[in-house]
C-alpha positions in Angstrom: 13.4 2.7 -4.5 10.2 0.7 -3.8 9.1 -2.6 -5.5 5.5 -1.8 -6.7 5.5 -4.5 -9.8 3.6 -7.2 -8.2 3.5 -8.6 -11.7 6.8 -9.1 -12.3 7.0 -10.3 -8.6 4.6 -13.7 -9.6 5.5 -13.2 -13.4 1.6 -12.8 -14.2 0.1 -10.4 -17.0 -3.4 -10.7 -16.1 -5.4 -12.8 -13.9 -9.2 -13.8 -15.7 -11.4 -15.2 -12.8 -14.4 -16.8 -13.6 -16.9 -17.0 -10.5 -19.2 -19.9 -9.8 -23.1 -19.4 -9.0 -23.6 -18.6 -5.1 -26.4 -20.0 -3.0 -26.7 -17.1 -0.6 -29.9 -15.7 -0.2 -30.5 -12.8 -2.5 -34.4 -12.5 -2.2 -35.8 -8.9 -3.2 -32.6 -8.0 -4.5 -32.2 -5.3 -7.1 -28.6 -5.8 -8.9 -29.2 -3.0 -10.3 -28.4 -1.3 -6.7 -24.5 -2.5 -7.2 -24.1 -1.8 -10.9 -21.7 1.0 -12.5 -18.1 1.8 -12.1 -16.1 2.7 -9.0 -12.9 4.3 -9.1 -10.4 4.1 -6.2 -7.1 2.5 -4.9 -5.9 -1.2 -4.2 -3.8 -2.9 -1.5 -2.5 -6.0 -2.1 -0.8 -8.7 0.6 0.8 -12.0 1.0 2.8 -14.1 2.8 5.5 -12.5 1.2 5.1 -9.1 0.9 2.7 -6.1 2.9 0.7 -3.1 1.4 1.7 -3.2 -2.0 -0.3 -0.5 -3.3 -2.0 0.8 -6.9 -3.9 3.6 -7.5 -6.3 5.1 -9.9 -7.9 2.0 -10.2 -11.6 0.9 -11.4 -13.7 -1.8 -10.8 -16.4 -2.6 -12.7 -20.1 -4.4 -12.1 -22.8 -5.2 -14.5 -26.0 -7.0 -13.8 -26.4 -10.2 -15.7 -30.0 -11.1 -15.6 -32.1 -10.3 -12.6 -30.0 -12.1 -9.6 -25.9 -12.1 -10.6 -23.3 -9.5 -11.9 -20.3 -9.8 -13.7 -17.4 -7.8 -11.9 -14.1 -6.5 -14.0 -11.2 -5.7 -12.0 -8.7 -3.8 -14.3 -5.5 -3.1 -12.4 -2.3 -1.0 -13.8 -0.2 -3.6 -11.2 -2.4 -6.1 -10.5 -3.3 -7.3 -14.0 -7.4 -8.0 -15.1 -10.4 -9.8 -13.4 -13.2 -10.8 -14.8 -15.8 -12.1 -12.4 -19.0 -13.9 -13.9 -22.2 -15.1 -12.4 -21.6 -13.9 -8.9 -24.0 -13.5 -6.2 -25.8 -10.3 -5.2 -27.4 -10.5 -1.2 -28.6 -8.0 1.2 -26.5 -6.6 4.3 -27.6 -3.9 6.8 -28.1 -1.0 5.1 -26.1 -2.0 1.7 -25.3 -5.1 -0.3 -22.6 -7.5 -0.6 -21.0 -9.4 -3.4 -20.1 -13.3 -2.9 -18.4 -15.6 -5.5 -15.8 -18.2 -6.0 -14.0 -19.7 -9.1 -10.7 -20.1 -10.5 -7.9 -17.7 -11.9 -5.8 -18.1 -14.6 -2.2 -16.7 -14.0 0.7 -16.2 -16.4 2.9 -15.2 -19.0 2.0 -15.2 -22.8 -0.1 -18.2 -23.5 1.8 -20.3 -20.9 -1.2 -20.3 -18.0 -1.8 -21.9 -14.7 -5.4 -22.2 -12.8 -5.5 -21.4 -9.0 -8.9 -21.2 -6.6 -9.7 -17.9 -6.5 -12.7 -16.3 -4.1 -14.3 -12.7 -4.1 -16.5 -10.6 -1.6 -17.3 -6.9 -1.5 -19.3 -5.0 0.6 -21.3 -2.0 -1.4 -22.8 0.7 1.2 -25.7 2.5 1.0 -26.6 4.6 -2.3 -23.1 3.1 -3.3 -21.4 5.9 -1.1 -18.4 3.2 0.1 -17.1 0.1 -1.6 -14.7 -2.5 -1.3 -13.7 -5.7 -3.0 -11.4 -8.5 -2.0 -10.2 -10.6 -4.5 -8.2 -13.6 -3.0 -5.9 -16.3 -4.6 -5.1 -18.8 -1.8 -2.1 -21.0 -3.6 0.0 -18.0 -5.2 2.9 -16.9 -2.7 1.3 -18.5 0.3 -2.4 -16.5 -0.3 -2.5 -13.2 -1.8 -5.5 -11.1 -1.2 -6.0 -7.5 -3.5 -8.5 -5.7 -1.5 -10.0 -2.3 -3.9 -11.5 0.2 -2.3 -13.4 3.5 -3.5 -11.9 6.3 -2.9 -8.8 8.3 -2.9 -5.5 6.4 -1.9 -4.2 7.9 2.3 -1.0 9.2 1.8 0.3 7.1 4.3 0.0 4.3 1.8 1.6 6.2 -0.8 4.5 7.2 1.4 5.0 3.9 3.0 8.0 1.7 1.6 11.6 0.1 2.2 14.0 3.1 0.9 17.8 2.4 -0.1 19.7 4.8 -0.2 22.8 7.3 0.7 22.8 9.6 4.0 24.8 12.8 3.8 26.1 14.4 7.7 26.9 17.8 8.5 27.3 19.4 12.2 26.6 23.3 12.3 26.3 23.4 8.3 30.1 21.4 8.2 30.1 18.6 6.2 31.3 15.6 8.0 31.2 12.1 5.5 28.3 10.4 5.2 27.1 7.1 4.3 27.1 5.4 0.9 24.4 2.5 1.6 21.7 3.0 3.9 18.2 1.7 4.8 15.0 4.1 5.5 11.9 2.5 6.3 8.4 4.0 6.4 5.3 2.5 7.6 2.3 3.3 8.1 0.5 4.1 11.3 -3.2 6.0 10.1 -4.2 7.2 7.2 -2.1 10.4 7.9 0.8 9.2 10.1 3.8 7.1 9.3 7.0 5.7 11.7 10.8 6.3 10.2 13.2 4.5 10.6 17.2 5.0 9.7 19.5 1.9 10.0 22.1 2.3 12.4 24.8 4.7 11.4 28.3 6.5 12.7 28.9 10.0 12.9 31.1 12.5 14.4 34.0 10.0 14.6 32.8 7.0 16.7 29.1 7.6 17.8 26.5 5.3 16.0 23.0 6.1 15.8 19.4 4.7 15.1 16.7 7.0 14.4 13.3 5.9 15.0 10.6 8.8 14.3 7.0 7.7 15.4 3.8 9.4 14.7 5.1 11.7 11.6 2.3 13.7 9.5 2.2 12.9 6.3 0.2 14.9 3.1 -0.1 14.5 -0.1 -1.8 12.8 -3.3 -0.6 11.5 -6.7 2.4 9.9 -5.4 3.3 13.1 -4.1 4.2 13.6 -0.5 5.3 15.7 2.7 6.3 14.1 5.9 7.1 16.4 9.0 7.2 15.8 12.5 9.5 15.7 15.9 12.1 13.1 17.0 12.0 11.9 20.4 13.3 8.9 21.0 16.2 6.6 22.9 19.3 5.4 20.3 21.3 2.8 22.7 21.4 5.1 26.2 21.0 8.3 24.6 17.8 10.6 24.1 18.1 12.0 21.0 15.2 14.7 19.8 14.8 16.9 16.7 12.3 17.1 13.7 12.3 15.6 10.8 11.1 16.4 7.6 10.9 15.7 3.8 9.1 14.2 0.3 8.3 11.1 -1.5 7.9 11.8 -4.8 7.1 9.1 -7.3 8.8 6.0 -5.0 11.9 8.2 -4.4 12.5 9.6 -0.7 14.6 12.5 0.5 14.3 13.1 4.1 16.3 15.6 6.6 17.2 14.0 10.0 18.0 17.4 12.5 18.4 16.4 15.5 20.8 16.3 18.8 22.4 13.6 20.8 21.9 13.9 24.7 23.2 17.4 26.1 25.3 18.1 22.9 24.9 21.9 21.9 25.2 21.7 18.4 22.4 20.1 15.5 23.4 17.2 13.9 21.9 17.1 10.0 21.8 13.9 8.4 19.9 13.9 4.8 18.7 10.6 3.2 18.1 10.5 -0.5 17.0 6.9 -2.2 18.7 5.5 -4.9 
């Protein structure tokens, strides 16, 4: 199953930011242009860890006085922003929002204070947004980048499975394996690579199944994946299709697919743990 707690992961309940004043430039500026709440999805990376993702998310900005905003980032994974006095500036055909300050990071009453920066880029008539928050000294800079919108499924889909694979030839059952790895990444929006960790089946022949370019569809943490295998495992082709779901971090994914010249299918189904 998928990690998605990145608060357990840095043992944080909430993060309060508070954002110094800016110097940029913010002449004829309307703040009122960037006010109001967006609703969308969040990414979050590190040295340690890639596309940990949270959705149905909301960001808020309200004007304070006539040239800085106050942002509140309140995140189901994440924990809680609160941006003060940043700075509101022209760019193109939108706006974008500039601050830095600290953020206070921890458990109970027992805080720590780390550097902390924002920016986020607001595009015309308020039709796109994103916001990066960044936290340079917690697990080697982490950066939580919210953007308006609904999540791709890719993101949703994407993960490091565990779990056991199941074999058959023909529809006959022939063993399986306990403890496997299934890895999904992301591609597009809408595509994704599989991969199966190296397995045996039919007596002595091991396998690797890398599946590149698969569709994927979905929303809610809901999702279908379906595409063809064509690809080399060792010396020998090996095509097929591939299909299956993620539902709610849990992966169950059919492998068909034949070695080389062999006649027959070979079925191998992956559920996670």
């Amino acid at each position: 199953m998928r990690t998605r707690d990145f608060l357990a992961a840095v043992a944080c309940a909430a993060m309060m930011t508070a954002c110094n004043e800016n110097t940029t430039d913010n002449t004829g500026v309307n703040v009122n242009d960037v006010t109001g709440e967006y609703a969308g999805y969040s990414v979050a990376n590190s040295q340690f860890f890639t596309d940990m993702v949270s959705d149905k998310e909301t960001v808020n900005v309200e004007a304070e006085g006539d040239e800085s905003v106050k942002v509140t980032y309140v995140s189901g994974m994440f924990g809680e922003f609160t941006l003060s006095g940043c700075t509101v500036a022209k760019d193109g055909n939108g706006m974008k929002i500039t601050g830095e300050g600290v953020t206070l990071m921890g458990m109970g009453e027992e805080k720590s204070e780390y550097a902390a920066t924002i920016e986020a880029a607001i595009g015309a008539n308020k039709a796109t947004a994103e916001f990066a928050f960044t936290v340079p000294d917690v697990m080697g800079g982490t950066t939580i980048r919210f953007v308006q919108g609904t999540m791709p499924a890719a993101l949703g889909a994407a993960g490091d499975y565990e779990g056991s694979l199941t074999l058959s030839v023909s529809g006959s059952e022939m063993g399986g394996v306990d403890t496997i790895g299934c890895h999904i990444t992301r591609v597009s929006d809408e595509t994704v690579n599989i991969a199966l960790d190296e397995f045996e089946a039919m007596g002595s022949m091991m396998f690797t199944l890398n599946c590149e370019n698969i569709g994927v569809s979905g929303t809610d943490w809901s999702y279908t994946l379906s595409g063809e295998i064509d690809t080399m495992s060792g010396e020998t082709e090996v095509t097929g299709t591939v299909s299956g779901t993620v539902t709610d971090g849990k992966a169950e994914i059919t492998f068909t697919f034949r070695p080389g010249a062999m006649p027959m299918d070979v079925t191998a189904v992956f559920k996670s743990f």
